[in-house]
PLY file of the C-alpha trace (Angstrom):
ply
format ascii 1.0
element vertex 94
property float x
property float y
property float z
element edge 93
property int vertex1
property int vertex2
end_header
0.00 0.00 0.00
1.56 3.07 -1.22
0.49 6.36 1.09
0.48 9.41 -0.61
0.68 12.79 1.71
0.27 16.23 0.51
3.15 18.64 2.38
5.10 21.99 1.09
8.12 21.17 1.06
10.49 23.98 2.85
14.24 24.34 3.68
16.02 21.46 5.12
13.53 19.04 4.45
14.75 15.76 5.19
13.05 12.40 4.00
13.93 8.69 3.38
12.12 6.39 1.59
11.93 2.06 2.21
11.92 0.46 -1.15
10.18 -2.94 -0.18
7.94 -5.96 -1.00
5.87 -8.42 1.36
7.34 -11.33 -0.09
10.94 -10.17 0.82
12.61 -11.11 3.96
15.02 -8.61 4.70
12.45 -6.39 4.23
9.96 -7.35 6.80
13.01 -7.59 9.03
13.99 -3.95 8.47
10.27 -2.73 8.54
9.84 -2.75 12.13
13.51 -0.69 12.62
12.89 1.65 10.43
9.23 1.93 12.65
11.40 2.69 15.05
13.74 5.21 14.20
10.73 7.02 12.67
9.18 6.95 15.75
12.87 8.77 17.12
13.20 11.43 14.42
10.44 12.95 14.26
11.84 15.73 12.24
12.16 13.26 9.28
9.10 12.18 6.86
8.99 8.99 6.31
7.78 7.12 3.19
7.05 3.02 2.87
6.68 2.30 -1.59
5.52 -1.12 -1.55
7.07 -2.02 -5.13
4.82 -4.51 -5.86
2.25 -1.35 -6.25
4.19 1.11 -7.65
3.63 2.44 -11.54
5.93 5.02 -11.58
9.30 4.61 -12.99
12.18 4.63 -9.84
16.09 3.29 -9.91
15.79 0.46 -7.56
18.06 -2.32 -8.46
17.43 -4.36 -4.96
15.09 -4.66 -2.24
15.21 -3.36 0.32
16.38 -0.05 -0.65
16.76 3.04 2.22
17.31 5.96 -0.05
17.84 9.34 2.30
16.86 12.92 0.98
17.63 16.39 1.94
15.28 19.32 0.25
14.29 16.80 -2.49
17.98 15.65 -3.71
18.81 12.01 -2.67
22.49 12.20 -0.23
22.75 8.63 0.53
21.23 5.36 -0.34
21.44 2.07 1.85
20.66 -1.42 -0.40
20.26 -4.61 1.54
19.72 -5.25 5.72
22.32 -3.09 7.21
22.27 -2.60 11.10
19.93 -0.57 12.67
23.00 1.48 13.52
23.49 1.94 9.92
20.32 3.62 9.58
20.41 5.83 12.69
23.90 7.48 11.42
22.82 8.47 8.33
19.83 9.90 9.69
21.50 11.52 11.84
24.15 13.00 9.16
21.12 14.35 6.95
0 1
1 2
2 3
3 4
4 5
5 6
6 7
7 8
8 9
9 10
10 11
11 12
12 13
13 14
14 15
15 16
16 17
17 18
18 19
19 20
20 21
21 22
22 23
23 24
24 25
25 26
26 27
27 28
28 29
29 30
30 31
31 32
32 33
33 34
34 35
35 36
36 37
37 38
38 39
39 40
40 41
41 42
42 43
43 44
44 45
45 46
46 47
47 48
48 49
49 50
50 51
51 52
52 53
53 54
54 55
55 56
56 57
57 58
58 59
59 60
60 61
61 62
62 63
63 64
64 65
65 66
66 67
67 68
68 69
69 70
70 71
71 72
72 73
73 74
74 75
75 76
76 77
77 78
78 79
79 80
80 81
81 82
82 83
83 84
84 85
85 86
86 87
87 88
88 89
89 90
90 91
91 92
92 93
């Protein structure tokens, strides 16, 4: 299910997005941490694209995929189950 939110987007807007499926493994394993941390930063929007359900075109050559934005230009992408750790620095960097 693929949530779409309508928001102005204004300076330092920082966003990461969960490439994922249901049938995928890692993915419902990283699902519940990135729950988490969203939960933590709440100055971060959060997106879930269920690819299964997606039209549009994106770049995603794996699943999962973590890909990190700041103001609407993508700084860092994660591909695979990386620690939780993983996921809290480079939220923390953005």
């Amino acid at each position: 299910m693929v949530v779409r939110v309508k928001f102005k987007w204004t300076s330092k807007m920082k966003r990461i997005k969960l490439y994922y499926t249901d049938w995928c493994n890692s993915c419902t394993k990283l699902k519940p941490v990135i729950r988490d941390l969203e939960s933590r930063f709440s100055n971060v929007i959060f997106e879930y694209l269920d690819m299964d359900s997606i039209t549009e075109f994106h770049t995603i050559k794996s699943i999962p995929t973590v890909v990190f934005e700041r103001d609407g230009i993508e700084v860092k992408r994660l591909t695979g189950l990386q620690s939780k750790y993983a996921y809290e620095y480079e939220l923390k960097r953005l």
